[in-house]
C-alpha positions as CSV (number, residue, x, y, z in Angstrom):
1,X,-195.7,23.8,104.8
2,X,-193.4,20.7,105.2
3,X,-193.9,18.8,108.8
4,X,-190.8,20.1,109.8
5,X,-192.5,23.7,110.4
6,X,-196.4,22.5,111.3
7,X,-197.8,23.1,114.9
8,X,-195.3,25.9,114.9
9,X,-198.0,28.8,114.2
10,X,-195.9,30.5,111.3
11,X,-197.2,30.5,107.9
12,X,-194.3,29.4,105.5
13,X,-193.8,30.1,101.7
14,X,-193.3,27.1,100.5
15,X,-191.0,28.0,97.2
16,X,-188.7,28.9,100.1
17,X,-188.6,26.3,101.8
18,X,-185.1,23.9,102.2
19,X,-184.3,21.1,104.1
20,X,-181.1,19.7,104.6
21,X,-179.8,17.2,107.5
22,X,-179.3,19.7,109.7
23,X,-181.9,22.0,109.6
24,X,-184.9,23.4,107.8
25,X,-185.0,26.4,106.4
26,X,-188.0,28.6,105.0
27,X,-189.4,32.3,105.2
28,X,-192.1,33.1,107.5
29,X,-195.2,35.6,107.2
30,X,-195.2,37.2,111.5
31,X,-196.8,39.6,113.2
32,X,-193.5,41.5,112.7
33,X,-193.4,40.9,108.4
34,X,-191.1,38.2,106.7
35,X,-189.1,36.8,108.9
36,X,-186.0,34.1,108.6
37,X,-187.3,30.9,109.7
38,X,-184.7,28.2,110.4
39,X,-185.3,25.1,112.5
40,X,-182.5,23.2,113.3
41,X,-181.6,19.4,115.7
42,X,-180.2,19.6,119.0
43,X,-176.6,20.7,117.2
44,X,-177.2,24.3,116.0
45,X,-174.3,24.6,114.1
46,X,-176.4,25.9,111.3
47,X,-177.5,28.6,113.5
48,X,-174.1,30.0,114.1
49,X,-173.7,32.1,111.0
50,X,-177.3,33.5,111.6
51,X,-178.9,35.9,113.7
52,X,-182.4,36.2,115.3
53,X,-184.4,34.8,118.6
54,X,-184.3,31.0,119.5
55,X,-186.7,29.1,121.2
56,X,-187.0,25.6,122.1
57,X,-189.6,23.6,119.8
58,X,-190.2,19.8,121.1
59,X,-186.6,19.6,121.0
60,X,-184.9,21.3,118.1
61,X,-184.1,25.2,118.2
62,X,-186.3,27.5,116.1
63,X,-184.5,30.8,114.8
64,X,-186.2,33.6,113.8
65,X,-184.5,36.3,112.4
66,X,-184.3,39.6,110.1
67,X,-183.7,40.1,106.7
68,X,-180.9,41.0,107.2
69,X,-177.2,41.3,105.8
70,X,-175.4,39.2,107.7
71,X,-178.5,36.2,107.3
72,X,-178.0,36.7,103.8
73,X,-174.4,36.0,104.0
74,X,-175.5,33.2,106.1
75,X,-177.8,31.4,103.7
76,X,-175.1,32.1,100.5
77,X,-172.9,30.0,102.7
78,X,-174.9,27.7,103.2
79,X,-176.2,27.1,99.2
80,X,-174.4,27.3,96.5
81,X,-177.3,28.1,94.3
82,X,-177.8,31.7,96.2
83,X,-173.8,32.5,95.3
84,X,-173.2,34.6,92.2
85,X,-171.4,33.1,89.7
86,X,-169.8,33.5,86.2
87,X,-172.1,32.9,83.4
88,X,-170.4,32.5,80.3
89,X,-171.0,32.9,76.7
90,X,-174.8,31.4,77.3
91,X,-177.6,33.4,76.5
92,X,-178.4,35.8,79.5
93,X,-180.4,38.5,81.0
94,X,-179.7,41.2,83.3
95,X,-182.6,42.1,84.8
96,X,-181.8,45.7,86.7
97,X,-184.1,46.6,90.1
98,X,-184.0,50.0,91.5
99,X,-186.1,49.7,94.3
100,X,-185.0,45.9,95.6
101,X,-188.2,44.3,95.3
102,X,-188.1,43.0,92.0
103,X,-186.3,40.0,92.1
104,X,-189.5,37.9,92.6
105,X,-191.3,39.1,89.5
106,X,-187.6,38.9,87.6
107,X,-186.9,34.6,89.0
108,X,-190.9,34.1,87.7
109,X,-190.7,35.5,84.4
110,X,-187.2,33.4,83.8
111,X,-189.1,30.6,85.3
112,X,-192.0,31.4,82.9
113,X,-190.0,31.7,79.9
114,X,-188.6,28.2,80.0
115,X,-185.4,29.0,82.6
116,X,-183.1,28.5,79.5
117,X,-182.0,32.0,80.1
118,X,-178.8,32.4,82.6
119,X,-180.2,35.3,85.0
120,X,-178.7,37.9,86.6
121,X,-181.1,39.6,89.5
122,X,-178.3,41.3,90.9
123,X,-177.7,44.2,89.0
124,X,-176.9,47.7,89.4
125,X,-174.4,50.6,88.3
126,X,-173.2,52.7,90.2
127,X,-174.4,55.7,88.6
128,X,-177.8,54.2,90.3
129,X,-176.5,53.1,93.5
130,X,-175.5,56.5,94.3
131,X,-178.7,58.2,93.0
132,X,-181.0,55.6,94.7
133,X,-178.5,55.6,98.2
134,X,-178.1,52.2,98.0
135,X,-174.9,50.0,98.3
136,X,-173.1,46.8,96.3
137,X,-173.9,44.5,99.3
138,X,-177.5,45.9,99.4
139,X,-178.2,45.4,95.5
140,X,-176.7,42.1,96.5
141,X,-178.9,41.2,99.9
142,X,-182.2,42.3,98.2
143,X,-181.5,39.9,95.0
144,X,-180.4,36.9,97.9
145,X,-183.9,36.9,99.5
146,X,-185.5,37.4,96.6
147,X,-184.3,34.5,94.8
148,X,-184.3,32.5,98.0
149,X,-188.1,33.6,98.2
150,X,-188.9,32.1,94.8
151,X,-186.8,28.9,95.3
152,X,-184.9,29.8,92.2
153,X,-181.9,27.2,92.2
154,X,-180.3,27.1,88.6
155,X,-177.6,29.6,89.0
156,X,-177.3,33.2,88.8
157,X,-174.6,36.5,88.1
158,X,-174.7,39.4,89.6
159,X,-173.3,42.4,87.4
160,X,-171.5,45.7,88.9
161,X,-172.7,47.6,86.0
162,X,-171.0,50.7,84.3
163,X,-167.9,51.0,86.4
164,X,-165.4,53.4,86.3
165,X,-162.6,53.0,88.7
166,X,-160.7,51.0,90.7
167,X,-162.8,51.6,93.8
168,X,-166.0,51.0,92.0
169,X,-164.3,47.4,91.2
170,X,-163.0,46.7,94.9
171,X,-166.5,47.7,96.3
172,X,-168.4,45.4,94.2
173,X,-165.8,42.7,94.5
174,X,-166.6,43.1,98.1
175,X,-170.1,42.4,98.0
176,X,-170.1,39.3,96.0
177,X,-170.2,40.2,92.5
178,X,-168.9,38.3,89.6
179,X,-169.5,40.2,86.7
180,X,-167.9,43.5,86.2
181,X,-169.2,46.3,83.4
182,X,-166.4,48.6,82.6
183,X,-167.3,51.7,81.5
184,X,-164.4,53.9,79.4
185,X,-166.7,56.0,78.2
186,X,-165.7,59.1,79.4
187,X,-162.0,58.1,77.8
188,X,-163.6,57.8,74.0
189,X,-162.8,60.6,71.9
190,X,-166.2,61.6,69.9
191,X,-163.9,64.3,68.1
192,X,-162.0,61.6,66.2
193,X,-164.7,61.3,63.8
194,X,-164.9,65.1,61.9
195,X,-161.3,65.1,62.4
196,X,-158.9,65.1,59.4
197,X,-156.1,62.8,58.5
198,X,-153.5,65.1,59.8
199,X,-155.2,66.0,62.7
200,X,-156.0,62.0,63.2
201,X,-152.2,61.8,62.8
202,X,-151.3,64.8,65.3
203,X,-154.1,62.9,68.2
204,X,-152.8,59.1,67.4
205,X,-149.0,60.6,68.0
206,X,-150.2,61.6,71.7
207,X,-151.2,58.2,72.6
208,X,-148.3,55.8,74.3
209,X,-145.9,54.1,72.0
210,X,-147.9,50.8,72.9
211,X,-151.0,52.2,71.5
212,X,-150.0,53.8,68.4
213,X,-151.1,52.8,65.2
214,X,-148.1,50.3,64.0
215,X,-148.1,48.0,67.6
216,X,-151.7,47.3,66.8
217,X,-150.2,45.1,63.8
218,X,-153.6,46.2,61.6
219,X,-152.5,48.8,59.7
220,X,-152.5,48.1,56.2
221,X,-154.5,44.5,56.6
222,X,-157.4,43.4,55.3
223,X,-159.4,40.6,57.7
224,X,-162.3,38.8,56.0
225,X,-165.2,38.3,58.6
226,X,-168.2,35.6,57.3
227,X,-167.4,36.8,53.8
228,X,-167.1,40.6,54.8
229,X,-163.9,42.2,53.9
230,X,-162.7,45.0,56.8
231,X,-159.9,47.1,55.3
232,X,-157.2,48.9,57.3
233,X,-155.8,51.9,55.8
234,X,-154.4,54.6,57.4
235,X,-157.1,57.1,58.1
236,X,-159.9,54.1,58.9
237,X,-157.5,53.0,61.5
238,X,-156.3,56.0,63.0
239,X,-159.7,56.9,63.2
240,X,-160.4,53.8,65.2
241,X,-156.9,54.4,67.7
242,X,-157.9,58.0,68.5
243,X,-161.4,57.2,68.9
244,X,-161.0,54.5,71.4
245,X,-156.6,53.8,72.8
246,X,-157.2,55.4,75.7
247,X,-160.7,53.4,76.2
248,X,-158.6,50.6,75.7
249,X,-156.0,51.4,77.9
250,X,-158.4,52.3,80.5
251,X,-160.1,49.0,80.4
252,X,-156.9,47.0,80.4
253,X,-155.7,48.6,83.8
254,X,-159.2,47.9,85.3
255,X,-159.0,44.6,84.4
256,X,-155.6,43.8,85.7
257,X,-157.0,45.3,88.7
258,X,-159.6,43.4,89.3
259,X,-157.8,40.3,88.7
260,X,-155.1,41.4,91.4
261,X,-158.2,42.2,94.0
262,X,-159.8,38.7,93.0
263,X,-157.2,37.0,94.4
264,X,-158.3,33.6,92.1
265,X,-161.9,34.3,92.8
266,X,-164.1,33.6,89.6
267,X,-165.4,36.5,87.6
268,X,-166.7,38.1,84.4
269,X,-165.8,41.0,82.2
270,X,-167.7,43.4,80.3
271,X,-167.0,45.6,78.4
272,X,-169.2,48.9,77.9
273,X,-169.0,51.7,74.8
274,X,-172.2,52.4,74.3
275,X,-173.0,55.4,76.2
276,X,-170.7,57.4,73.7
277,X,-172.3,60.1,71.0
278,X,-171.1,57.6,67.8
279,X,-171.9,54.2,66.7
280,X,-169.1,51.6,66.7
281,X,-168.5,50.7,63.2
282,X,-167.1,47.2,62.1
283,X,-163.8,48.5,61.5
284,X,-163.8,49.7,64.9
285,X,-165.3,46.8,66.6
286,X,-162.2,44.6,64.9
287,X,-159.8,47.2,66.5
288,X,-161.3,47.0,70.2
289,X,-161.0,43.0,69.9
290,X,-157.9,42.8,68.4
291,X,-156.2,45.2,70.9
292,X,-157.8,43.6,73.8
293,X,-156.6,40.2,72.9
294,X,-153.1,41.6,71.6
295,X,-153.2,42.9,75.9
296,X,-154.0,39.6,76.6
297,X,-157.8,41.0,78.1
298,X,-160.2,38.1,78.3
299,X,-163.9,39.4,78.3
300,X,-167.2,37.5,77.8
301,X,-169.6,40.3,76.8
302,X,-168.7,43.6,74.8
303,X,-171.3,46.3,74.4
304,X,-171.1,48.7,70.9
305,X,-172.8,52.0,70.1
306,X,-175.1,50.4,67.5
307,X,-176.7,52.6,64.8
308,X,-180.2,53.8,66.5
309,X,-181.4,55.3,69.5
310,X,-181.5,53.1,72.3
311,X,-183.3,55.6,74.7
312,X,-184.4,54.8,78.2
313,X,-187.5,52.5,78.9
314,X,-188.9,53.2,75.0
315,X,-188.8,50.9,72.1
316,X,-185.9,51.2,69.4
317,X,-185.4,54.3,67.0
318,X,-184.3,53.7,64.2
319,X,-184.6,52.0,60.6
320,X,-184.9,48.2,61.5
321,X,-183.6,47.5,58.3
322,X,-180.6,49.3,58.8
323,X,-180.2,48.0,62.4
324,X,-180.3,44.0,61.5
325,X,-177.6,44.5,58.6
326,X,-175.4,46.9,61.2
327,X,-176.0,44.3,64.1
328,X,-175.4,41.1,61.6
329,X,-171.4,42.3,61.4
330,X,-171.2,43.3,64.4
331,X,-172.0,39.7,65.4
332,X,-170.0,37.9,63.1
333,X,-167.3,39.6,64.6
334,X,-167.9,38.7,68.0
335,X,-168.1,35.2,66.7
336,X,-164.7,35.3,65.0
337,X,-162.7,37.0,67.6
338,X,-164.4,35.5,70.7
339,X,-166.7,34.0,71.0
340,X,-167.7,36.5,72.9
341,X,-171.3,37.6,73.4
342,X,-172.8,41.0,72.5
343,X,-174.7,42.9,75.4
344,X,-177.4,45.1,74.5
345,X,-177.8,48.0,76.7
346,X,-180.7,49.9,77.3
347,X,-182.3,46.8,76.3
348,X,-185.5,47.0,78.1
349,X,-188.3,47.4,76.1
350,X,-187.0,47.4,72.4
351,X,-189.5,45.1,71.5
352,X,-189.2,45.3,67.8
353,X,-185.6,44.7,67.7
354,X,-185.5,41.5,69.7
355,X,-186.2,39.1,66.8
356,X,-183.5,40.5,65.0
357,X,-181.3,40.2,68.0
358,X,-181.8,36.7,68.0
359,X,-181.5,35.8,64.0
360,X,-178.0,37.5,64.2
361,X,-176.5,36.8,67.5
362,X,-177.7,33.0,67.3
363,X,-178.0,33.0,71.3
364,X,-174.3,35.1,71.7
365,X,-176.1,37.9,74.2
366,X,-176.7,39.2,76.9
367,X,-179.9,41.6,77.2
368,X,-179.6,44.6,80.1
369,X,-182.3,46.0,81.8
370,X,-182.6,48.5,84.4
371,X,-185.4,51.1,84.6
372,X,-188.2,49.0,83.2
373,X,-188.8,47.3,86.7
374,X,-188.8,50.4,88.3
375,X,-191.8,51.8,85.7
376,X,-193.5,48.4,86.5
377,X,-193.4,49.3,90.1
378,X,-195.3,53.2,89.5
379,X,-197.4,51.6,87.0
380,X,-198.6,49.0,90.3
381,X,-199.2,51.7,92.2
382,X,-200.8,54.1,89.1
383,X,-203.2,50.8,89.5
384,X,-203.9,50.9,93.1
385,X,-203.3,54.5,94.7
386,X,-203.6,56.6,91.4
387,X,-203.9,59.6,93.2
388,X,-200.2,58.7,95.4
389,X,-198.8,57.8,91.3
390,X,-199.8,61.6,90.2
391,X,-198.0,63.5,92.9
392,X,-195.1,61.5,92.0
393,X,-195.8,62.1,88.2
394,X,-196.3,65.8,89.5
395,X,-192.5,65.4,91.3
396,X,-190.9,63.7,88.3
397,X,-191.7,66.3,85.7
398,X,-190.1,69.2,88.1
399,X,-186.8,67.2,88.2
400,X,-187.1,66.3,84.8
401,X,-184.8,69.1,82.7
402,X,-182.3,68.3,85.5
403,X,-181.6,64.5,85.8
404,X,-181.9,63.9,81.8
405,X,-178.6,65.1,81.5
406,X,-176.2,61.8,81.9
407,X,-179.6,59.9,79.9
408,X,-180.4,59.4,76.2
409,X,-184.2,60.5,76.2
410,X,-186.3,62.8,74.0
411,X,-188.9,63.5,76.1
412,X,-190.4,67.0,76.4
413,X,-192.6,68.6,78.9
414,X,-194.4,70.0,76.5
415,X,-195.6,66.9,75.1
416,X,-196.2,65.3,78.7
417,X,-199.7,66.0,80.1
418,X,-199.9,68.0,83.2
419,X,-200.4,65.7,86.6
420,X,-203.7,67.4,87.2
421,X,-204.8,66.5,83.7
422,X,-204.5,62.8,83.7
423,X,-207.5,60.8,84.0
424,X,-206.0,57.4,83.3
425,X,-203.2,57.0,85.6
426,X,-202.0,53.5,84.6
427,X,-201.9,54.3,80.6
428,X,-199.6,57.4,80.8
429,X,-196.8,54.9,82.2
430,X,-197.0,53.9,79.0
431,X,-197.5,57.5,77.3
432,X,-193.6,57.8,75.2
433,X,-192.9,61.6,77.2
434,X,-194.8,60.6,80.1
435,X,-192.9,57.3,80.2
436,X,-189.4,58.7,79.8
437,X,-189.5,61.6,82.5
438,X,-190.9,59.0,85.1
439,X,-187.8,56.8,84.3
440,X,-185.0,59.2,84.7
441,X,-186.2,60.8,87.5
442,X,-186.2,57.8,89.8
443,X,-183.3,58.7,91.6
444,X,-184.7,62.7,92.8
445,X,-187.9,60.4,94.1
446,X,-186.4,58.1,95.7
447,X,-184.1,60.6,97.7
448,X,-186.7,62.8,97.9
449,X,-187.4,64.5,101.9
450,X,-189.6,66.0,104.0
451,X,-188.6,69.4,105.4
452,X,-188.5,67.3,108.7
453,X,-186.0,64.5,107.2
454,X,-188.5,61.8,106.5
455,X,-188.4,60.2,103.3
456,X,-191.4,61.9,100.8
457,X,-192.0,59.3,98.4
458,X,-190.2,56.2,98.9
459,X,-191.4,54.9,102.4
460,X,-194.8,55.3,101.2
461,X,-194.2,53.3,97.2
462,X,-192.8,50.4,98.9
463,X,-194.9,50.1,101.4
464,X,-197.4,49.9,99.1
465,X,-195.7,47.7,97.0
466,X,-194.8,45.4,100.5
467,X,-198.2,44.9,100.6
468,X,-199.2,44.1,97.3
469,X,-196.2,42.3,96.8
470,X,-198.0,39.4,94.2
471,X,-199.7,42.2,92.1
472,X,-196.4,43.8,91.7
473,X,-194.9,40.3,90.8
474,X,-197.4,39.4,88.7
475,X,-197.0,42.8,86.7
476,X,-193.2,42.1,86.2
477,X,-193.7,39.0,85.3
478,X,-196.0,39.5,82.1
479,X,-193.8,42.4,81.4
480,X,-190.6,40.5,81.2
481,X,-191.7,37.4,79.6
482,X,-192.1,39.6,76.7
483,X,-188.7,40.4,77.0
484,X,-187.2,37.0,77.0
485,X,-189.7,34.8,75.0
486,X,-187.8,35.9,71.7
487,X,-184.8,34.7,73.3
488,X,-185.5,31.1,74.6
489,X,-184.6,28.9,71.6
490,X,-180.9,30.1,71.8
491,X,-181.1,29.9,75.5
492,X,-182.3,26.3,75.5
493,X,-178.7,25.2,73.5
């Protein structure tokens, strides 16, 4: 505790604590929980944007106040290293937290790792948002006093993941955000690829004159990328203009859209295919870029369909062989028609990829996580309250068949143990079936109610986690450095 807060009877965490010239800043452990603790000089002007109770404190004005929304608007006023902002092509992390307690686990692991990493706390799609009931300014708030918590002051984004209209954009733009995921997904055409060349012909004529085959300018070309030749004939290209113009289109009027709505405000773009049926092939990759330049779309981040399974909160599927030489084009041509970084989705936990990752990319990604925080959070409390962690266990696999549906997962029941069966409640988080039903069911948890209203599970997990708040940091921590270790020596450049 600095002498600015001593003889005051609050006990402060000191990685929060600032001081500036007019007024010292901290949070506080009360009889009430963490509380906003700011102590300003006989002008409160930095109180104004705050709110809490004042009192008098041998001459200087002590505010304490909530954690609230509008404190946390105060406080990104007041530093600059609490305000989102673009990241660039440096190496970067996503690092996705369902329940908004993650973010001091997430700023220790970057810490940890070396800090190289550009961080993003702030991160959640909207598919989540609505199945957690949270909001953009929440997913914002949470990451704010999180990162003010740990002391964290070498930047950070914050990413409105997976978007898909105008309105997802105007909401997030709202609450801060400076990244923006698009997500055309449900505008790719998985049909193009059994189709014939006529049919390929007949589809491609449908399409607006500005996306047919011959304004693209490719047909017919040949474009050598890092000694790889890419050929353009007809049928590869149709193939690739069916398969993703109207993606294209679609992402070009979302990003004029959000440029409109920024209004000059600094952002990001992202570009998402990945949740589609079909890899991206090379060919196609070349076709996404060159069109979105040919628009005149900047981006910073694109996101293919490799080769593989990338399902939810499990390592990679796949032949790793095959996945390097796949992933080694499709970095090259990021390299030659950006730079532009590529963003691995479903990243979390895909362990035995990662040193590929970074031997092909050379630093130019971004690594997405989401879910894996949240399994770090029941694997805390499968530690401390095993029996609480089975009746969610219990919960999950009843919801299961249902909220798989918009996931890639291969989990079956069958293969899962029954909830009244498992004697080692923290190793079946990491049991593959086990481990994929708990992930995908966090939204029917966390929404979950009592006949008379009151929340069933949720109330209970983070109060739990409230109170072992260091345990459940700690936990994250270890897990994520694991994540980003293999990362650090492009970060560092």
């Amino acid at each position: 505790m600095t002498p600015a807060f001593e003889g005051l009877n609050l006990r402060i965490d000191p990685r929060s604590e600032v001081n500036t010239a007019e007024a010292d800043y901290g949070l506080a452990e009360s009889g009430n929980g963490r509380r906003l603790a700011v102590l300003a000089g006989a002008d409160t002007h930095a109180l104004r944007a705050l709110e809490g109770g004042c009192s008098e404190q041998s001459g200087r004005t002590l505010l304490l106040g909530p954690l609230s929304p509008r404190n946390a608007a105060g406080l990104r006023a007041q530093f600059s290293w609490l305000r989102p902002h673009p990241l660039g092509i440096r190496t970067s992390a996503g690092l996705g937290d369902r329940l908004g307690m993650a973010t001091p686990g997430h700023v220790r692991a970057v810490r940890a790792a070396g800090g190289s990493i550009a961080p993003i706390f702030a991160q959640q799609s909207v598919r989540e948002m609505l199945r957690t009931g949270r909001t953009p300014q929440q997913v914002m708030d949470d990451a704010t006093w999180g990162v003010f918590q740990e002391g964290w002051r070498a930047g950070v984004g914050a990413d409105a993941d997976h978007l898909k209209s105008t309105g997802d954009i105007d909401n997030c733009l709202a609450a801060g955000f400076t990244f923006f995921t698009i997500d055309p997904g449900e505008y790719v055409d998985g049909g193009a690829e059994a189709a014939g060349l006529d049919e390929l012909r007949e589809r491609a004529g449908r399409l607006p004159p500005d996306s047919q085959p011959r304004a693209t300018g490719l047909l017919g070309r040949s474009i050598d990328v890092e000694g790889r030749t890419l050929h353009f004939d007809e049928p590869a290209l149709l193939k690739a203009v069916v398969k993703y113009g109207r993606a294209v289109e679609h992402i070009a009027a979302m990003s004029r859209h959000l440029e409109q709505a920024a209004a000059g405000r600094p952002f990001e773009l992202e570009i998402s295919v990945d949740e589609t049926e079909q890899p991206t092939s090379p060919v196609e990759h070349v076709y996404f870029a060159s069109e979105l330049r040919r628009l005149g779309i900047q981006w910073v981040s694109l996101a293919p369909r490799f080769i593989g399974r990338f399902e939810k909160g499990v390592d990679y599927i796949g032949d790793l062989a095959a996945f390097e030489a796949d992933l080694a084009v499709h970095a090259a041509i990021a390299r030659q028609f950006g730079p532009y970084k590529l963003s691995v989705h479903s990243g979390s936990d895909k362990f035995s990829i990662y040193p590929a990752i970074m031997r092909q990319t050379r630093g130019l990604v971004h690594l997405k996580t989401a879910g894996t925080s949240y399994l770090e959070a029941l694997g805390t409390v499968a530690l401390l309250a095993p029996e609480f962690f089975r009746e969610i266990y219990a919960f999950a696999r009843e919801h299961y068949e249902t909220d798989r549906a918009s996931y890639c997962v291969s989990a079956q029941l069958a293969r899962a143990p029954l909830a009244d069966a498992v004697a080692d409640a923290p190793g079946l988080v990491n049991q593959f079936d086990a481990r994929e039903i708990l992930h995908v069911t966090f939204g029917s948890v966390l929404t979950a109610v009592t006949p008379t209203g009151g929340s069933w599970f949720r109330d209970r997990l983070v109060e739990l986690l409230r109170i072992h708040a260091d345990r459940y940091a700690a936990n994250l921590e270890v897990h994520f450095l694991r994540h980003l270790k293999p990362f650090v020596s492009y970060g560092a450049k």
